[in-house]
C-alpha positions in Angstrom: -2.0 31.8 31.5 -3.4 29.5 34.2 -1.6 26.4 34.5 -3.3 23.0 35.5 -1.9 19.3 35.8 -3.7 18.2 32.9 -4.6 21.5 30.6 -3.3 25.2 30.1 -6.0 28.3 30.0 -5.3 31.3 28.2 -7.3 34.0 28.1 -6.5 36.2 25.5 -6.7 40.0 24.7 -10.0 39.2 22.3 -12.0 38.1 25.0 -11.6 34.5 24.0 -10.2 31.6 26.8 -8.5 29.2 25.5 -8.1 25.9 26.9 -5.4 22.8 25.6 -6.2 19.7 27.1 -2.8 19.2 27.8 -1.9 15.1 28.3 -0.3 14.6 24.8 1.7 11.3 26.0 -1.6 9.8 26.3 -3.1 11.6 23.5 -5.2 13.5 26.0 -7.0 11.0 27.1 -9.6 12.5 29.8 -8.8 11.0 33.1 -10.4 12.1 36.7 -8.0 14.9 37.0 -9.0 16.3 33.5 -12.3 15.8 34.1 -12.5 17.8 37.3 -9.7 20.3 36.4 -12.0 21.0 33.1 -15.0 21.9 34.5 -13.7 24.0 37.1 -12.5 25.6 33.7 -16.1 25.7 32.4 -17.6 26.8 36.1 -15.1 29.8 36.2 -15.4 31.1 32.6 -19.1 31.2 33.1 -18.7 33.9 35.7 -15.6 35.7 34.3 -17.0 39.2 32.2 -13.7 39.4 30.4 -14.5 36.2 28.4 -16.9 35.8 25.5 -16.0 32.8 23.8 -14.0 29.5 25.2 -12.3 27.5 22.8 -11.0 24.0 23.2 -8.1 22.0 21.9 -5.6 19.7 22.2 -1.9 20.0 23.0 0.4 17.7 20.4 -0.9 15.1 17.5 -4.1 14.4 19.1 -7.3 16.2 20.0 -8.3 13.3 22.8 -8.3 9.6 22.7 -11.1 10.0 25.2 -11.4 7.9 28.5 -8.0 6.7 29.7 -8.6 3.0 29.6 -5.7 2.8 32.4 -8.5 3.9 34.9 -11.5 2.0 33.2 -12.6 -0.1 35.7 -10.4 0.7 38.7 -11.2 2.3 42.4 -10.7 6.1 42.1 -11.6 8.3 45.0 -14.3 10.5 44.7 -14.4 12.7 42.0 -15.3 16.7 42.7 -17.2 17.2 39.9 -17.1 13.7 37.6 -18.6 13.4 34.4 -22.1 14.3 35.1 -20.6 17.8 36.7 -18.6 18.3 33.7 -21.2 17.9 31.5 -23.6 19.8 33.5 -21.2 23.1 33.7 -21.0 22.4 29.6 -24.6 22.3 29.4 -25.1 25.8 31.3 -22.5 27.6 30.1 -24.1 30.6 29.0 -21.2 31.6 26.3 -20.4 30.3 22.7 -18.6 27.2 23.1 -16.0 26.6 20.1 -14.1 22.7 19.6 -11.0 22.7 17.6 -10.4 19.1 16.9 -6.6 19.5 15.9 -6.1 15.9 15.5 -7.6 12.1 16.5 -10.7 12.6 18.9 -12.7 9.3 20.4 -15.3 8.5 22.9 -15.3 12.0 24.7 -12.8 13.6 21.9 -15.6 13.1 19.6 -19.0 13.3 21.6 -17.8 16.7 23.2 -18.5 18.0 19.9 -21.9 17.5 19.9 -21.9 19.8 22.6 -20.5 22.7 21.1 -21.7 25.9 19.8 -19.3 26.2 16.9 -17.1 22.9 15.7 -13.8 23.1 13.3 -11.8 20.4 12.2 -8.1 20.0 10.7 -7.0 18.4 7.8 -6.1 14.7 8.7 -8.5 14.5 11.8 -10.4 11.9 12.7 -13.1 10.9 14.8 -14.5 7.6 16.6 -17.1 6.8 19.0 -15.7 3.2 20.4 -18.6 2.6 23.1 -19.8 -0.6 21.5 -16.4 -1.8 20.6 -15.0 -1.5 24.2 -18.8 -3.1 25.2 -20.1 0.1 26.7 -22.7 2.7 25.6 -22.5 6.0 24.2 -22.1 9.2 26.8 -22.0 12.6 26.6 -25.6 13.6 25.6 -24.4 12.3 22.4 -27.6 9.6 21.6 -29.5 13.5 21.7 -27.2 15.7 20.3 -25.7 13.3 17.4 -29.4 12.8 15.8 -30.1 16.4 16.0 -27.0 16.8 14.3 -26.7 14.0 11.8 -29.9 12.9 11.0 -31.1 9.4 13.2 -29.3 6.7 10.3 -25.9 8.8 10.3 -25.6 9.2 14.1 -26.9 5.5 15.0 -24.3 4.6 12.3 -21.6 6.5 14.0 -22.8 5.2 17.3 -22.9 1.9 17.0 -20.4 0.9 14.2 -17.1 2.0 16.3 -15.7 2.8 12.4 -13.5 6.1 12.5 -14.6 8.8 10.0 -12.0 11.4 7.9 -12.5 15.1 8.9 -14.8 15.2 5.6 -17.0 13.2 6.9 -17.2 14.7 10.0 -18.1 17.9 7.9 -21.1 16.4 6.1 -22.4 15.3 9.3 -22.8 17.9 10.6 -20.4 17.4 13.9 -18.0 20.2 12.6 -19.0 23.4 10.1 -15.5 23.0 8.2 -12.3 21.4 7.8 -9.2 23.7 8.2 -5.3 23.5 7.3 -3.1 21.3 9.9 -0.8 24.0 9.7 -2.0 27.4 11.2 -5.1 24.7 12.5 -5.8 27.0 15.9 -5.1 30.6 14.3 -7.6 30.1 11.9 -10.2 29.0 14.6 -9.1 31.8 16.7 -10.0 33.7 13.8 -13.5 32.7 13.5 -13.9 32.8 17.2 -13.2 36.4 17.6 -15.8 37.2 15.4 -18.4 36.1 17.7 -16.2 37.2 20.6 -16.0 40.9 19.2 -20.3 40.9 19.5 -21.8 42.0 22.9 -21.6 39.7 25.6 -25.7 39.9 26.7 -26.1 39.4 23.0 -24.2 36.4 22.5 -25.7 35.0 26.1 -29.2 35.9 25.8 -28.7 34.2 21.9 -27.2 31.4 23.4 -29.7 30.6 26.0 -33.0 31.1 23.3 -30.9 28.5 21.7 -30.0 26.2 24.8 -33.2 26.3 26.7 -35.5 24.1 24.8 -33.2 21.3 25.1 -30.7 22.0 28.2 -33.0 19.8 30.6 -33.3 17.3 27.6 -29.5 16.9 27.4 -29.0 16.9 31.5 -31.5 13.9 31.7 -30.0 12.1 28.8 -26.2 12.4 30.2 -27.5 11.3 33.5 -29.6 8.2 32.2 -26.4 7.5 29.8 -23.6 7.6 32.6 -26.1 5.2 34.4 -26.1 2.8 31.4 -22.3 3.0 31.6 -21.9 2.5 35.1 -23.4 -0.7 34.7 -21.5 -1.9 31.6 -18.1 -0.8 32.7 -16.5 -3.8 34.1 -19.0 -6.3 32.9 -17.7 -9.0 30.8 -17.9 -7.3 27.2 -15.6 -4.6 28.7 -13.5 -6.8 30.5 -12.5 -8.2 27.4 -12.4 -5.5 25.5 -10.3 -3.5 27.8 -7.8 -7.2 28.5 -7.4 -7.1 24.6 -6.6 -3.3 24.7 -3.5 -3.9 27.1 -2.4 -6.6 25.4 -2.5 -5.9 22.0 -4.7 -8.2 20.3 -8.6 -7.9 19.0 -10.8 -8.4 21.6 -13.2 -11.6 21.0 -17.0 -11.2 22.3 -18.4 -14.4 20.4 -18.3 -16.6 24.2 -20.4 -13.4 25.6 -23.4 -14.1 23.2 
């Protein structure tokens, strides 16, 4: 077990790393640390022959509540990998990538999905993708990888409405291939995982990358041109308000903005 500030990695005996975001106090919401500590994660298992599959989770009742809004919007010093590096090492990770959303997942807790290889969900999940509620846009490579999932209609829907959706819903869109017990949640992903992770490990990557290739420059120009977009709208005045009305409790009102 490798021990981080803000996730644990466990490789085990099956070839499979798994890695708990680990910030359950604030529902694992991704701050810089997480973000950096998480790709070095990614960048590492990429390289490492005793790992076939890497699994993510979440430690406690949450899977992520995605950005932490305590840093929304403040000077940070410079990140070593950021977002864009995160979701670059994601994108060329030459091994099956598993999600286990154990519990709520928004903004990044949901999006990362789209990212994945394999997707499970518990029972009582439940996912949200609050860019246009906090008055930001969608990250993530999710306006790519959420219509080649969903359908255009289902993902703009998901997208754009800020409404949460049940772990049956998440299903029949196609963001997760099943929803699992609560109790025994990660066993039973472990499960499935180690029946990929028992195959060859030039099978499963040469597989992988027939499958990521078409679209891995795609995705890399989308997450770039999306983190650009929300560079620009973080701190304007939709997310100023929507961020004041997240701190103090109350519903956030955009009708002077129009």
């Amino acid at each position: 077990m490798q021990r981080f500030e803000t996730l644990t990695s466990t490789r085990t005996s099956e070839r499979i790393l798994v890695v708990e975001l680990d910030r359950p106090d604030a529902l694992n919401a991704f701050d810089q640390a997480m973000v950096d500590e998480l790709a070095d994660v990614f960048l590492a298992a990429a390289d490492d022959v005793a790992v076939n599959v890497l699994v993510l989770t979440g430690a406690g009742r949450a899977f992520s509540a995605g950005a932490d809004l305590q840093e929304m919007g403040e000077e940070l010093p410079p990140a070593r990998h950021g977002l864009v590096g995160l979701l670059d090492a994601i994108i060329d990770f030459p091994k099956p990538f598993v999600v286990a959303i154990n519990g709520v997942g928004a903004g990044i807790g949901a999006t990362i999905a789209g990212l994945a290889d394999l997707a499970w969900v518990a029972e009582g999940a439940r996912l949200r993708c609050p860019f246009t509620a906090l008055g930001v846009t969608a990250e993530v490579a999710s306006t790519v990888t959420f219509p080649a999932l969903m359908g255009h209609q289902r993902a703009s829907w998901f997208l754009l409405s800020s409404e949460w959706f049940d772990a049956d819903e998440v299903v029949a869109a196609g963001l997760a291939l099943d929803v699992l017990p609560l109790d025994g949640f990660l066993d039973a992903v472990l499960d499935q995982a180690r029946v990929v992770a028992t195959k060859p490990q030039i099978s499963l990557v040469t597989t992988k990358g027939l499958l990521q290739d078409p679209r891995r420059a795609q995705l890399k120009s989308v997450a770039r041109a999306e983190a650009v977009a929300l560079d620009r709208l973080v701190g304007g005045p939709a997310n100023r308000e929507a961020v004041a009305a997240f701190r103090e409790r109350r519903a956030p009102d955009f009708s002077a903005l129009d």
